[in-house]
C-alpha positions in Angstrom: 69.2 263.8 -169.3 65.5 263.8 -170.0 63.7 260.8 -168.2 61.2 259.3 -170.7 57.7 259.4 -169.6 56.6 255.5 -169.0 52.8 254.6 -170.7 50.3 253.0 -168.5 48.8 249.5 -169.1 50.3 246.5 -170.7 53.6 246.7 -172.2 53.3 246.2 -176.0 53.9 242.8 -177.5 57.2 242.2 -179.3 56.2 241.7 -183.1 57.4 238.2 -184.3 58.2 237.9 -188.5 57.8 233.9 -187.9 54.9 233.1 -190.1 52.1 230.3 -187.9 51.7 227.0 -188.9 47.9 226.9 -190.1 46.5 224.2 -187.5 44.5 221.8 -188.2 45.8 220.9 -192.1 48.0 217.9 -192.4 50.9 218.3 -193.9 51.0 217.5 -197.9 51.3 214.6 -198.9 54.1 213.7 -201.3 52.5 212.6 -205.1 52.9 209.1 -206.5 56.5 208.4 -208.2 56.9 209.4 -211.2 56.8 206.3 -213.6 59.5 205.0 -215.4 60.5 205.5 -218.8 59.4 203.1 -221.0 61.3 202.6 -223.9 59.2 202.5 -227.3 59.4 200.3 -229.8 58.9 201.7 -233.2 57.5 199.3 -236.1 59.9 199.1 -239.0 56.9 199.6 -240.8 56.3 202.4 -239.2 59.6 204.0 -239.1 59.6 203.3 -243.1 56.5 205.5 -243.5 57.4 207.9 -241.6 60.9 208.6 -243.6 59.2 208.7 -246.7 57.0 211.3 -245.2 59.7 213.5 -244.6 60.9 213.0 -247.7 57.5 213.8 -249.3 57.3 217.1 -247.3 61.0 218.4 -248.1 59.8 217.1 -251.8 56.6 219.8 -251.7 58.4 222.4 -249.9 61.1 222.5 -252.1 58.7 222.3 -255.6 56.8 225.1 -253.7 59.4 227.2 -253.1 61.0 226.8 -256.9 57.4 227.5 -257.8 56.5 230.7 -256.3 59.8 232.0 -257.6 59.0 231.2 -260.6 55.6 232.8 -260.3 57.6 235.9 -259.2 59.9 235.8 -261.9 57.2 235.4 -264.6 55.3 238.3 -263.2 58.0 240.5 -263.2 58.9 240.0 -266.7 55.3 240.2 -267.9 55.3 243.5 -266.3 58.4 245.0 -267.4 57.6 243.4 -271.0 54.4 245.6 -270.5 56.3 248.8 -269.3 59.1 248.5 -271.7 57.1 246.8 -274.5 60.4 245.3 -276.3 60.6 242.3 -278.0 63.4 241.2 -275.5 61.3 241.5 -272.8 58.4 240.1 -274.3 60.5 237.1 -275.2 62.0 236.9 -271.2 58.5 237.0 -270.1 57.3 234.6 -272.4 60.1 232.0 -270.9 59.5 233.1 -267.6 55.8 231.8 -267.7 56.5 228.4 -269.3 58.5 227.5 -266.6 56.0 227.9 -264.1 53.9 225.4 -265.6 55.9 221.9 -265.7 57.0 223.6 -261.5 53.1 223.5 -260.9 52.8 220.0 -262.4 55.6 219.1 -260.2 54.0 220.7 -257.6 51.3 219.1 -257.4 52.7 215.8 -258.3 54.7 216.2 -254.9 51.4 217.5 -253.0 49.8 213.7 -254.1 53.3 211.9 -252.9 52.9 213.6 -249.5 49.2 212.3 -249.3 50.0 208.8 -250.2 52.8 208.9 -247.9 50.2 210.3 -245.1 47.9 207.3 -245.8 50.8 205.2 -245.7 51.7 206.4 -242.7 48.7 205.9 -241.1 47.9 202.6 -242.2 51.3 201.6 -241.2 50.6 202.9 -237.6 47.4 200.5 -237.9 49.4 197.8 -238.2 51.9 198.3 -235.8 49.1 199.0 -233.1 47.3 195.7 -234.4 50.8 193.7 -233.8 51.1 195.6 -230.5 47.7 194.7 -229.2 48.3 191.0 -230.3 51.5 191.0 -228.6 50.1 192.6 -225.3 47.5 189.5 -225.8 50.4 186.9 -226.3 51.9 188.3 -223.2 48.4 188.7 -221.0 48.2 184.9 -222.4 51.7 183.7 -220.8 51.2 185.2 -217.8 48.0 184.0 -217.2 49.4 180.6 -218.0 52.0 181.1 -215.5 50.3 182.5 -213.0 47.7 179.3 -213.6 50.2 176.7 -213.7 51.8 178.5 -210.7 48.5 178.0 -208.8 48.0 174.8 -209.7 51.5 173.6 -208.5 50.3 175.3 -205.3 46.7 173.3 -205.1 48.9 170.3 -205.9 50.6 170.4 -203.1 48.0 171.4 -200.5 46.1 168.4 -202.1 48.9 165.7 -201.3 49.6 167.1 -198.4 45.7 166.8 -197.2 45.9 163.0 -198.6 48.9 162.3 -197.3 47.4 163.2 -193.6 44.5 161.5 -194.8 46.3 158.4 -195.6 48.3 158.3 -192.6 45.8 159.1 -190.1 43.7 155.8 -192.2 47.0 153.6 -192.0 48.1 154.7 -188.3 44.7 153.7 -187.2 45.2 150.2 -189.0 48.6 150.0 -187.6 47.0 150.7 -184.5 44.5 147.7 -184.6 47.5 145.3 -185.9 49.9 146.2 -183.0 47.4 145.9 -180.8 46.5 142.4 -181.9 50.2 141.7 -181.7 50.2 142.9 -178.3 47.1 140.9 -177.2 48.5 137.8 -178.9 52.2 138.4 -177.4 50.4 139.1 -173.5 48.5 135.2 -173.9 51.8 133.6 -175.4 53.4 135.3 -171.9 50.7 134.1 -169.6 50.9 130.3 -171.0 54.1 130.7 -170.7 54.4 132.0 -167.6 52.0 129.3 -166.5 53.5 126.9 -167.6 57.1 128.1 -166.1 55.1 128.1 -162.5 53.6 124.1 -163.5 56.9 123.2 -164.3 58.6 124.8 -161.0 55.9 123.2 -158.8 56.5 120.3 -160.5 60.0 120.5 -159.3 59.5 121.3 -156.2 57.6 118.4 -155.3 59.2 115.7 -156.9 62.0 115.3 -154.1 59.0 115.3 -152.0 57.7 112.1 -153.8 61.3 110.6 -154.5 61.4 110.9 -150.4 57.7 109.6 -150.0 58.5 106.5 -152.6 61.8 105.5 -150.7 60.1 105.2 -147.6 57.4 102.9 -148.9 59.9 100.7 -150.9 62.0 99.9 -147.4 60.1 97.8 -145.4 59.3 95.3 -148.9 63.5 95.4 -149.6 64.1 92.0 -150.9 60.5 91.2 -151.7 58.9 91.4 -155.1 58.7 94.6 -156.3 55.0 95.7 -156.8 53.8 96.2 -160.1 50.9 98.7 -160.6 47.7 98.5 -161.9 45.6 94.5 -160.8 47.9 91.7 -159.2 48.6 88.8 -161.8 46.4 85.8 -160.6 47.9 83.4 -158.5 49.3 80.3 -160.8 47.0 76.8 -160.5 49.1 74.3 -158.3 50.0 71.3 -160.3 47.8 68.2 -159.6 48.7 65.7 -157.4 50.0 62.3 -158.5 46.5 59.5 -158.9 44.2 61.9 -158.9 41.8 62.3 -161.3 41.7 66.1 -163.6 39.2 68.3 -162.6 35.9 67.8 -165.4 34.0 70.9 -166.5 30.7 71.6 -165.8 29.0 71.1 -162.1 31.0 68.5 -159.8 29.8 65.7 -158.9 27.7 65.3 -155.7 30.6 63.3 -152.8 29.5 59.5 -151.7 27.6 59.7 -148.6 30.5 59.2 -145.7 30.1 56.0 -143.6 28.4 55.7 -140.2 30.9 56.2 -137.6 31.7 53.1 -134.9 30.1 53.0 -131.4 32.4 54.3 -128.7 32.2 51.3 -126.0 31.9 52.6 -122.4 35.3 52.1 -120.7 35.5 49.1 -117.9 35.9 50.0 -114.4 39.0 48.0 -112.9 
C-alpha cells in the first residue's frame, strides 16, 4: 500500500454548514395582536341606496348592451341596403335605425338613474356617518358619566371615611375629658368614703374604751345621785323658820348694838 505523504503545519479546520447567530441583535420582537374583528353595522339607509345602485348599474349595462347591438344591427343593414340597394333592404335598414333611437333614450334615461342613485348613495352614507358620530358621542357621554359617578362614589367614600376619623378622634377626645371627670369624681367619693370607713372604725374602737372609762367613774357614786351634765341646779332655799320675820328686799337692816357684857367677879379665897 502507498503511505500518504502527511502536510506540515496545522491540520485544516473541519467546515461547519451551521449558519452563526449574528451577535449583538436582539431577537425580534413579536408585532402587536392583530385586532379583533369588528362587526359593521350598515345603515338601512345605506343598505337601501346601495341596492338601488346595483339595480341602476345592471339597468345601464343592460340598455347599453341592447344599444350597441342595435347600433350594430342598423349598420349592418344600412350597409347591405347600400351594397344590394333593394328596397327590402332599404326597408330592414330603415327599421334597424329607428330602434336605436328610443334604446339611446333609454340609455341615457338609465345613465341619469345611476347618477341619482350615486348621489343617493352618498348622501345616505352622510347620514349614516352623522348617526354614527352622534352615537359614538352618546356613548363617549355615558361613559364619561360612569366613569364620573364612579369617581365620585370613590371621593365619597374617602371623604366619610376622613370625617368619620375626624369625628372620632373629636368625640374620643371629649369622651376622654368626661371619663376622666368621672374618674376624678369616683376617686374623691372613694377617699370620703374611705375616710369616713377609718372615722367610723376608730370610732369603734374606742368606744369600749370609754364604756370601760365611764363604768369606773360611775362606781364609787353607786347609790348617789346620778350627775347631770352641764351647771349643777342651785341648791333649793330652806323654808323659814316658824316667828321669824320674811326676809325684805333691798339692803338689811343695820343689827341693834349687843349689850355690855357683866363683870366677872374675882373668885373668894376659902
Amino acid at each position: 500500500m502507498a503511505n500518504v505523504a502527511k502536510k506540515r503545519g496545522r491540520p485544516a479546520k473541519a467546515k461547519t454548514t451551521a449558519v452563526k447567530a449574528k451577535a449583538g441583535r436582539p431577537a425580534k420582537k413579536a408585532g402587536r395582536p392583530a385586532k379583533a374583528a369588528v362587526a359593521v353595522t350598515v345603515s338601512p339607509v345605506v343598505a337601501k341606496a346601495e341596492a338601488a345602485l346595483v339595480k341602476a348599474e345592471t339597468a345601464v349595462s343592460n340598455v347599453a348592451a341592447k344599444l350597441s347591438a342595435a347600433r350594430e344591427k342598423a349598420a349592418a343593414a344600412a350597409e347591405k341596403a347600400a351594397k344590394t340597394k333593394t328596397a327590402a333592404a332599404k326597408r330592414t335598414a330603415a327599421t334597424a335605425k329607428t330602434k336605436v333611437a328610443p334604446l339611446a333614450a333609454t340609455a341615457k334615461a338609465a345613465r341619469a338613474a345611476l347618477a341619482a342613485a350615486k348621489q343617493e348613495l352618498v348622501a345616505a352614507k352622510r347620514v349614516a356617518k352623522l348617526e354614527e358620530v352622534k352615537a359614538a358621542e352618546e356613548a363617549r357621554l355615558e361613559a364619561l358619566e360612569a366613569k364620573l359617578a364612579e369617581a365620585a362614589a370613590a371621593d365619597l367614600e374617602k371623604a366619610v371615611a376622613a370625617f368619620t376619623k375626624k369625628w372620632q378622634k373629636v368625640r374620643s377626645a371629649a369622651d376622654a375629658k368626661k371619663i376622666k371627670a368621672a374618674s376624678s369624681k369616683a376617686k374623691a367619693k372613694l377617699a370620703a368614703a374611705t375616710k369616713a370607713a377609718g372615722v367610723k372604725a376608730t370610732a369603734a374602737k374606742k368606744a369600749p374604751a370609754k364604756a370601760k372609762a365611764s363604768a369606773k367613774k360611775a362606781a364609787p357614786a353607786a347609790g348617789g345621785a346620778v350627775k347631770r351634765r352641764g351647771r349643777p341646779p342651785k341648791a333649793a332655799a330652806s323654808a323659814p323658820a316658824a316667828g321669824s320675820a320674811p326676809k325684805r328686799r333691798g339692803r338689811p337692816p343695820k343689827a341693834a348694838a349687843a349689850p355690855a357684857p357683866a363683870p366677872v367677879e374675882a373668885p373668894s379665897a376659902e
